[in-house]
C-alpha positions in Angstrom: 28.4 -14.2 17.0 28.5 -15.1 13.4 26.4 -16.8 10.2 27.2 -19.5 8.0 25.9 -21.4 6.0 24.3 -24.9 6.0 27.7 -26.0 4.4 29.8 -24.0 7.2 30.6 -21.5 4.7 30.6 -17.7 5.7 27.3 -16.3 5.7 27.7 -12.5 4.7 25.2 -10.9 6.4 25.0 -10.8 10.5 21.9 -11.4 11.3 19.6 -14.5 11.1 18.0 -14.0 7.6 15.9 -17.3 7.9 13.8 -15.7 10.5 13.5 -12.5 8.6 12.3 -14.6 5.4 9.7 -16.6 7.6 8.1 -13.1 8.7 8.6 -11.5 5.1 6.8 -14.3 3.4 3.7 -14.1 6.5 3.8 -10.5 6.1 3.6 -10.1 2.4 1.2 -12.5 1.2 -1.4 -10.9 3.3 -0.4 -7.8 2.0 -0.3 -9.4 -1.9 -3.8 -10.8 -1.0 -5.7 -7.4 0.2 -3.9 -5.4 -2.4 -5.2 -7.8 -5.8 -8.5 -7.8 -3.6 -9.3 -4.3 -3.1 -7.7 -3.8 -7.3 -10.2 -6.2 -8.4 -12.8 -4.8 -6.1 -12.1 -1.6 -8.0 -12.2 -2.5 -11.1 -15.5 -3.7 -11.1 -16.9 -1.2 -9.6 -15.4 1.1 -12.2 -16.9 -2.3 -14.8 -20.6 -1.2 -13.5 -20.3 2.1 -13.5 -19.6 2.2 -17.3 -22.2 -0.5 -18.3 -24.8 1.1 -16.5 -23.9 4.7 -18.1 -23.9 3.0 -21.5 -27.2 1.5 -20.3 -28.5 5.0 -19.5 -27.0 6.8 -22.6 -29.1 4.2 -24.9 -32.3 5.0 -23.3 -31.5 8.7 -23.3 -31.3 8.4 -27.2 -33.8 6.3 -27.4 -36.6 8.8 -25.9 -34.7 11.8 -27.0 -36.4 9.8 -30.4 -39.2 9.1 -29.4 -40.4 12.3 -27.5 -39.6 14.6 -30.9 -41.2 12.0 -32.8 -44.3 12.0 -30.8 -44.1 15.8 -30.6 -43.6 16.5 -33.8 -46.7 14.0 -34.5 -48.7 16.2 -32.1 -48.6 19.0 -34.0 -49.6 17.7 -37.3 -53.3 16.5 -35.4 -56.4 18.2 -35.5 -57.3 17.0 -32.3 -57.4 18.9 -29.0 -57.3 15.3 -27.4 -54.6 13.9 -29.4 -52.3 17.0 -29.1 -52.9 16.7 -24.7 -52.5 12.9 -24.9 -48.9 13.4 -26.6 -48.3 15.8 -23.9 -49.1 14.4 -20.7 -47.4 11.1 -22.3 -44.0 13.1 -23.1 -44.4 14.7 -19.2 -44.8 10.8 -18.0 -41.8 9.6 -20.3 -39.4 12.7 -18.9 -40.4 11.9 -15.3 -39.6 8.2 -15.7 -36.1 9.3 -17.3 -35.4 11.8 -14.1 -36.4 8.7 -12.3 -33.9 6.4 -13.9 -31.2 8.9 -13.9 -31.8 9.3 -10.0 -31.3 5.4 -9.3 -28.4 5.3 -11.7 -26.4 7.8 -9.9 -27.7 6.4 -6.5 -26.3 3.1 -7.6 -22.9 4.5 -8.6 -22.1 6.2 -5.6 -23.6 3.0 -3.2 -20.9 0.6 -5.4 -18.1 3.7 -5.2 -18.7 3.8 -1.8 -18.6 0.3 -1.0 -15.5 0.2 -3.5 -13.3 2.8 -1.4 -14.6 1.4 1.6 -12.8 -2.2 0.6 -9.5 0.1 -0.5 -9.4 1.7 3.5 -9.9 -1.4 4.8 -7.2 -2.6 3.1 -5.1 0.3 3.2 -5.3 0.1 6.7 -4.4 -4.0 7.2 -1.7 -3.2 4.9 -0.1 -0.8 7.3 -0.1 -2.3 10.5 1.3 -5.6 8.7 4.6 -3.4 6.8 4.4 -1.6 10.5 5.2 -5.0 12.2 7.4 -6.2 9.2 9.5 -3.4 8.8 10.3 -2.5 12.7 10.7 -6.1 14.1 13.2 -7.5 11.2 16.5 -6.2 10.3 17.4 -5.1 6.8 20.5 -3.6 5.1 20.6 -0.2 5.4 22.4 1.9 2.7 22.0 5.0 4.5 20.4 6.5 7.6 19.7 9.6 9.5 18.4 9.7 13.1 17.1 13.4 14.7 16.2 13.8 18.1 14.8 17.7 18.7 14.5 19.2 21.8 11.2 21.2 22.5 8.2 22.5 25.3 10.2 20.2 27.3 10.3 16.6 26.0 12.4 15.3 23.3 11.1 14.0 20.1 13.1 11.4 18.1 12.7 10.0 14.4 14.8 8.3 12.1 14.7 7.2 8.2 16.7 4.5 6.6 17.2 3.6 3.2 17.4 0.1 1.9 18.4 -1.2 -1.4 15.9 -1.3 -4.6 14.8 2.4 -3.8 12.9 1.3 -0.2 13.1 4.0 2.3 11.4 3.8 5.6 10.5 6.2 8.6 9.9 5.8 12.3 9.4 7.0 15.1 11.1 6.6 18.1 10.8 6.2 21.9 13.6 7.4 23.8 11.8 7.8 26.7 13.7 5.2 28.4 16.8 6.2 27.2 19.6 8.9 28.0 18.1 10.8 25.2 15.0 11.4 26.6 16.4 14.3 28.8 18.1 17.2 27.7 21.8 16.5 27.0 25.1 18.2 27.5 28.4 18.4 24.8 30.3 16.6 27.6 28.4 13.2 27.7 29.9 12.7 24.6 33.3 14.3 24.3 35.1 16.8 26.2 37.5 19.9 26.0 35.3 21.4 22.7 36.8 24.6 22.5 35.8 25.9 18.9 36.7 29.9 17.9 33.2 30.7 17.3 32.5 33.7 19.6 31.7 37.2 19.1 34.1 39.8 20.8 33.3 43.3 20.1 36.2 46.3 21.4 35.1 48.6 23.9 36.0 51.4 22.2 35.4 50.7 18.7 33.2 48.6 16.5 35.8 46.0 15.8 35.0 42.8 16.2 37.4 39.7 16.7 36.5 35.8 17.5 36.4 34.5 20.7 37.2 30.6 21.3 34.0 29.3 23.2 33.8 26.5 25.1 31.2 24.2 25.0 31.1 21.3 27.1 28.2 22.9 29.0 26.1 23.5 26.2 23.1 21.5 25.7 22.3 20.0 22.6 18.4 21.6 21.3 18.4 19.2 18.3 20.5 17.3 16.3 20.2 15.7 12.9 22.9 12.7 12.3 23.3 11.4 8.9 26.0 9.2 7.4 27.5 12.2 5.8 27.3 15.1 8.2 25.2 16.7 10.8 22.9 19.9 11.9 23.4 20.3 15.2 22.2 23.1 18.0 23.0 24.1 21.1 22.0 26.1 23.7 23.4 27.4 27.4 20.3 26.2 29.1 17.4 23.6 28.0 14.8 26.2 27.4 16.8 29.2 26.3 17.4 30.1 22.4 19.9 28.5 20.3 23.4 30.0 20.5 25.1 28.5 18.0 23.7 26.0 14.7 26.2 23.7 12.8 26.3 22.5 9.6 28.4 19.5 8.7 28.6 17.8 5.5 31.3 15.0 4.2 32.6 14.8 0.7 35.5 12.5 -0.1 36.2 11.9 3.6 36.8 15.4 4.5 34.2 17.1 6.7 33.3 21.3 6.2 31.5 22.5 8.7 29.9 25.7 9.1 28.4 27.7 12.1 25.3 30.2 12.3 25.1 32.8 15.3 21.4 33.6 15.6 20.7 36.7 17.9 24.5 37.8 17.3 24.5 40.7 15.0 27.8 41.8 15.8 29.3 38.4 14.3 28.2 39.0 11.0 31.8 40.3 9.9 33.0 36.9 11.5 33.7 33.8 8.7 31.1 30.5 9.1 33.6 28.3 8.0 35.7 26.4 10.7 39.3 26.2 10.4 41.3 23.0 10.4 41.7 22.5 13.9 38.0 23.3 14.7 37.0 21.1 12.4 38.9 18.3 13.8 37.5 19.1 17.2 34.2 18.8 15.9 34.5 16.2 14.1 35.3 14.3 17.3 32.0 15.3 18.3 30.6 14.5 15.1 31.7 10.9 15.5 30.4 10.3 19.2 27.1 11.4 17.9 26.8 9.3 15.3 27.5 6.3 17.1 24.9 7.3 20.1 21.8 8.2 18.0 22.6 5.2 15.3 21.9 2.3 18.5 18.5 4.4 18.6 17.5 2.7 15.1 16.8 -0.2 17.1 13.7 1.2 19.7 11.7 2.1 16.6 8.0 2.1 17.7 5.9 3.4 15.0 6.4 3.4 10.7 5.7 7.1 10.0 6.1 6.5 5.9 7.4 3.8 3.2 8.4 5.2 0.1 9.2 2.9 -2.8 10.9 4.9 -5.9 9.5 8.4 -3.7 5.8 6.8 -4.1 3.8 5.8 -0.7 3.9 1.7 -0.1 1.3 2.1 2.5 -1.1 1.7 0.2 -3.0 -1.1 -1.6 -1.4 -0.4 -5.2 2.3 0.8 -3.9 2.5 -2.2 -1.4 2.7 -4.4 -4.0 5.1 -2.5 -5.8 7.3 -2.7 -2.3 6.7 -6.3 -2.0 8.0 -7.2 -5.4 11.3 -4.8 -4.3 11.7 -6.9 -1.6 11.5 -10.3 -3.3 14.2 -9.3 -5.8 16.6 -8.0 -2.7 16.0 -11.4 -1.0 16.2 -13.8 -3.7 19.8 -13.9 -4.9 20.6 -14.6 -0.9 17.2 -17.6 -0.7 18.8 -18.5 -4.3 22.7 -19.3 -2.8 21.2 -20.5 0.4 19.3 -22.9 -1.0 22.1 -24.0 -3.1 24.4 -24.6 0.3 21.8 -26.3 2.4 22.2 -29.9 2.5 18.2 -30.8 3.0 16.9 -29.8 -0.7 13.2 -29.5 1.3 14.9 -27.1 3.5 17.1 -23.6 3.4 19.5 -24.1 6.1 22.2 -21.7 8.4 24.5 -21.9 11.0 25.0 -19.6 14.2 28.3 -19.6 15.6 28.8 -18.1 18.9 32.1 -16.4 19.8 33.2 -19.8 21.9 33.3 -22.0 19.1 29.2 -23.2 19.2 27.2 -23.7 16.6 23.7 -24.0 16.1 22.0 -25.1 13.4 18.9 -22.8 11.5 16.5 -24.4 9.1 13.4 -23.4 7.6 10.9 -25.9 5.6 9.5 -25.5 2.1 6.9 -26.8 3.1 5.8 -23.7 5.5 6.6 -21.1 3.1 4.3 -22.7 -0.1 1.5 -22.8 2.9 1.6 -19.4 3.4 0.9 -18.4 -0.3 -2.0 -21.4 -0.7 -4.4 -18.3 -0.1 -3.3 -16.8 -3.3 -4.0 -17.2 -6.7 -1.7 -17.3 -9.7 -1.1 -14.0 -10.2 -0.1 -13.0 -6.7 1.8 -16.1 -6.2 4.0 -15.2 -9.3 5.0 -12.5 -7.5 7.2 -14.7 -5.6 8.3 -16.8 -8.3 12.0 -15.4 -8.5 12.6 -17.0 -4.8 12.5 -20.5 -5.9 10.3 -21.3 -3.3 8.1 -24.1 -5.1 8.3 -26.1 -8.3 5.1 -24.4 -9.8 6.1 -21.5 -12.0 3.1 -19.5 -13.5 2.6 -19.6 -17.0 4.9 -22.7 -17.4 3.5 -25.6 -15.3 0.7 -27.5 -16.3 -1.1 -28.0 -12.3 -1.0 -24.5 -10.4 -0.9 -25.1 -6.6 -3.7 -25.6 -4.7 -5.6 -22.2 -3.8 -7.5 -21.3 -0.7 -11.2 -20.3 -1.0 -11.5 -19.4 2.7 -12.8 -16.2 4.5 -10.1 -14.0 2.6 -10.5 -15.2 -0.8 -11.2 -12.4 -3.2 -14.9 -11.1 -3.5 -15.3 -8.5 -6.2 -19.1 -9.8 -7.4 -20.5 -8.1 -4.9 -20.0 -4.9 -6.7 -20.8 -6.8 -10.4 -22.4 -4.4 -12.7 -26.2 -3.7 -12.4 -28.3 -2.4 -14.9 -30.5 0.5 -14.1 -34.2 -1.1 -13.9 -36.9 1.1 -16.0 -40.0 1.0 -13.8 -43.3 2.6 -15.6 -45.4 4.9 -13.7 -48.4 4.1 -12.5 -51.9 4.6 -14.3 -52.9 8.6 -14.4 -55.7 10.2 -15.9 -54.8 11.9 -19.5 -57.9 13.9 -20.6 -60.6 11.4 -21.3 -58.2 8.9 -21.5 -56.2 6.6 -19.0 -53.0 5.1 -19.3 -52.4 1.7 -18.6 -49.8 -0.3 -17.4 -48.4 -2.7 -20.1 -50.0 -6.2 -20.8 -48.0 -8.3 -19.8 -47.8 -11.7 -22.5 -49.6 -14.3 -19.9 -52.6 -11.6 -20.4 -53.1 -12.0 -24.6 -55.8 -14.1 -25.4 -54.1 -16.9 -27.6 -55.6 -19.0 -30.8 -56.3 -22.4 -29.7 -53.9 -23.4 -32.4 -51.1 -21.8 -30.6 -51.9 -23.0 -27.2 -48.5 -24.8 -25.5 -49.4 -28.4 -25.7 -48.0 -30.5 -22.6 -44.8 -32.1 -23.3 -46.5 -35.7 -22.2 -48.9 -34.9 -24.8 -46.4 -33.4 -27.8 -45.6 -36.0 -30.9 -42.2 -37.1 -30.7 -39.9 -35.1 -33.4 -38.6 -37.4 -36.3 -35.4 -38.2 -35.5 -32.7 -36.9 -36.8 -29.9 -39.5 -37.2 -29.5 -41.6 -40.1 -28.7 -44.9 -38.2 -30.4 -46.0 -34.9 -28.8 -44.6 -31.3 -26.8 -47.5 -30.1 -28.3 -49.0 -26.3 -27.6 -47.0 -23.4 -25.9 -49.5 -20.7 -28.1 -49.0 -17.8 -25.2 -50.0 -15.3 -23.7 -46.4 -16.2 -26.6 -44.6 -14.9 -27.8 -45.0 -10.8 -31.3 -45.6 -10.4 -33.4 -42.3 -10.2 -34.9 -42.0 -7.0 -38.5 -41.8 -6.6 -38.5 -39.0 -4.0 
């Protein structure tokens, strides 16, 4: 089965990229839209935090002020009164600041709170979506390296992959169902593997010579296959020791590989490096390896990490980094698709199958601008380099219509809040009391400065030179009377 496309043209990569698009574009606008959320979120929580410790720093100069001025007045009394009046109203003003300080911090740590609380929430969408993503599509790989480890009787598999633009991804993997989920022998994958890697020591003496071992009845304790060598172990039974460990690395097509004894202390006069002939045996071995664990790629189950540039992507603020990675490594392809596809409102492939058929792919505009309709400007400009709609951020006149539904950003819930300064309540000083403050409605007012009615108020002299021209009643609907 091939690709081609819309114009019958080889398509250059074997798999059906249209599909992967469809579920890229689902995947990552969800994943745009809770990142921006949770930023903004964020940011103003860290907005209020500031304005209400700038709030609380003016006050804190301000009776810093007015307590040493008050003090300082104190002192210079006579009077017994005076002198315990200033004091139990500098003791009030200190408690009311504690106060103030209290519900300041309370209210920082309730917005932080609520703040980091968005940012899990988030965090946690964001990785089961990139866990669906990443193990249901397929991606060029640029390098990869599968281990399956032997242990306490069940075998434990993982793999990594590396994609263009820096991505690198790692799953798990269940082999459970598969040959590998048992322990395995040298022979299910190639046979007569007679290496000169043994240990003989002379009866009489303290010479030691190598001994060629076979091992076609070994079993294989772990193994770690990468493009360009191998670590591999094996063992005469499943839950004995390691015999023997190889190291295999390839440089310029040739392949060194070197073997470690462990528990042999006699073969420490013996080289590690395999000769020619060895090598070539092992790298037959090397070779049948690589080609079983590399079809395990495909039973991925779980997405253990996502690095982007060696910084986590499972997170709000490096998903967005790994989306935009992934929009530049798509669009050249969406870019010469669309150029080939004979339906400009649609990007268009062919399958062929290997009797001649051919089936035709297509995927509409139409559904990919719906899926970023939840997004704003700046997280659809992300996608802009796809070519995906006409609208292009910063250059168009009307932006695209944007969703206000349930997922629509919500950040002024955590808007600043100044702290609130609440007097204390009335408490004996002395021979005097403190009162609350009187409030405005409470001072007695001069008649002459009593609010007069507005039905009652002389019209102001107008102010226009020439006379307002008629209002046309017809523009107006009648006021209703209820």
């Amino acid at each position: 089965m091939r690709y081609l496309y819309g114009d019958s043209s080889p398509f250059p990569h074997g798999y059906d990229f249209l599909a992967t698009l469809e579920t890229f574009m689902t995947t990552a606008t969800r994943v745009v839209q809770l990142s921006m959320n949770a930023s903004k979120v964020e940011d103003a929580a860290d907005q209020g935090l500031l304005a209400r410790m700038k709030e609380l720093e003016q006050i804190e100069q301000f009776h810093t002020g007015t307590v040493e001025a008050l003090g300082e007045a104190a002192k210079e009394s006579q009077s017994a009164l005076v002198r315990e009046y200033a004091s139990h109203v500098i003791q009030s003003a200190i408690r009311t600041l504690a106060d103030n300080k209290g519900r300041t911090q309370a209210e920082n740590e309730r917005v932080q709170q609520g703040a980091a609380m968005v940012a899990q929430a988030a965090k946690k969408e964001i990785e089961q979506h990139l866990d669906h993503f990443m193990r249901t599509v397929r991606l060029p790989t640029e390098h990869s390296r599968v281990k399956v480890s032997l242990a306490a009787g069940r075998t434990d598999s993982w793999c990594t992959l590396t994609h263009a633009m820096g991505i690198v991804c790692e799953f798990d993997i269940d082999v459970a169902a598969t040959s590998w989920g048992k322990a395995r022998k040298v022979s299910e994958f190639t046979t007569a593997v007679d290496l000169l890697i043994g240990a003989k020591k002379a009866w009489f003496s303290s010479q030691v010579t190598p001994e060629r071992i076979h091992l076609d009845d070994f079993f294989i304790g772990d193994v770690d296959v990468q493009d360009d060598g191998c670590l591999l172990l094996l063992r005469k039974k499943p839950d004995q020791p390691d015999s023997y460990v190889f190291t295999a690395s390839k440089a310029n097509g040739v392949l060194d590989v070197r073997v470690d004894r462990p528990g042999m202390a006699e073969a420490g006069s013996l080289s590690e490096k395999l000769e020619a002939g060895d090598v070539a045996v092992f790298e037959r071995l090397y070779t049948a390896l690589q080609g079983s664990t590399g079809k395990l790629t495909s039973l991925r189950s779980r997405l253990r990490a996502c690095r982007v540039d060696n910084v986590s992507a499972l997170d709000p603020a490096g998903s967005l980094r790994l989306v935009e990675r992934m929009v530049a490594l798509f669009a050249p392809t969406v870019a010469e698709i669309a150029a080939r596809s004979p339906n400009p409102h649609e990007l268009s492939l062919k399958r062929e199958t290997d009797e001649g058929k051919r089936e035709e792919l297509y995927l509409r505009r139409d559904d990919l601008h719906k899926k970023m309709e939840p997004l704003a400007g700046d997280g659809r400009r992300i996608f802009a380099p796809l070519g995906l709609e006409a609208w292009m951020p910063g250059l168009s006149q009307a932006p695209p219509a944007v969703s206000t539904g349930q997922f629509a950003a919500q950040p002024q819930q955590f808007a600043p809040q100044p702290p609130q300064f609440t007097p204390p309540p009335p408490q004996s000083v002395g021979h005097f009391v403190q009162q609350p403050p009187v409030r405005p409605s409470q001072v007695p007012v001069p008649p002459s400065q009593v609010p007069v009615p507005p039905s009652q108020a002389p019209a102001p002299p107008s102010a226009a030179p020439f006379p307002a021209p008629p209002i046309s009643t017809s523009q107006f609907p009648p006021k209703s009377n209820g």
